[in-house]
N, C-alpha and C positions, 0 to 999 in steps of 0.2 A: 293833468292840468291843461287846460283850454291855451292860454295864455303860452306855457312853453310849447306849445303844438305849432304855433306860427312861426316859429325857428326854424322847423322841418320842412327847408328847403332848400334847393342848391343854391340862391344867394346868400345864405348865410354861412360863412365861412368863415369867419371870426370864432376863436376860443378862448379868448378873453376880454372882459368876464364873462363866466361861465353862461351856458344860458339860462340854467338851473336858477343862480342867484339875479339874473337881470328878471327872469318870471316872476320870482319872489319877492321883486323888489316894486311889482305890480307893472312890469312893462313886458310889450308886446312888440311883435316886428313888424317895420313899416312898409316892410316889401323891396325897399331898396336901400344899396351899403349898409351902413350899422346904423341906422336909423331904426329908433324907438320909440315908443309912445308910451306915456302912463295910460293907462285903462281908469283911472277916476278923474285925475285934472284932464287929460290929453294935450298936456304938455310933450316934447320930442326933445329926446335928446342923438346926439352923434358923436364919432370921433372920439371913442373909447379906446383907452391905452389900457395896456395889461397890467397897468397897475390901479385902476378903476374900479371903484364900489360903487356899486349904482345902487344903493341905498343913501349914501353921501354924496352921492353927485344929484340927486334930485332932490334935496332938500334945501 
């Protein structure tokens, strides 16, 4: 998956959530801290806690 490819890198250091579920959830990495972006609206989100669904947080 294209999408969770952009995780694979040493700024990304966060383990939760997963990256698996934040790709799934159609978000991509912004290149800096845990910043994310949707891949359809390109909306951004940040400041993810480990108890974070990023399916629910972007709706």
């Amino acid at each position: 998956m294209e999408r969770q490819e952009t995780f694979n890198s040493n700024a990304w250091t966060y383990t939760s959530p997963t990256v698996h579920d934040l790709a799934e959830a159609g978000f991509f990495y912004a290149g800096y801290e845990n910043v994310v972006i949707c891949f359809y609206c390109g909306g951004s989100l940040k400041r993810w806690g480990a108890n974070d669904n990023p399916t629910i947080e972007h709706c």
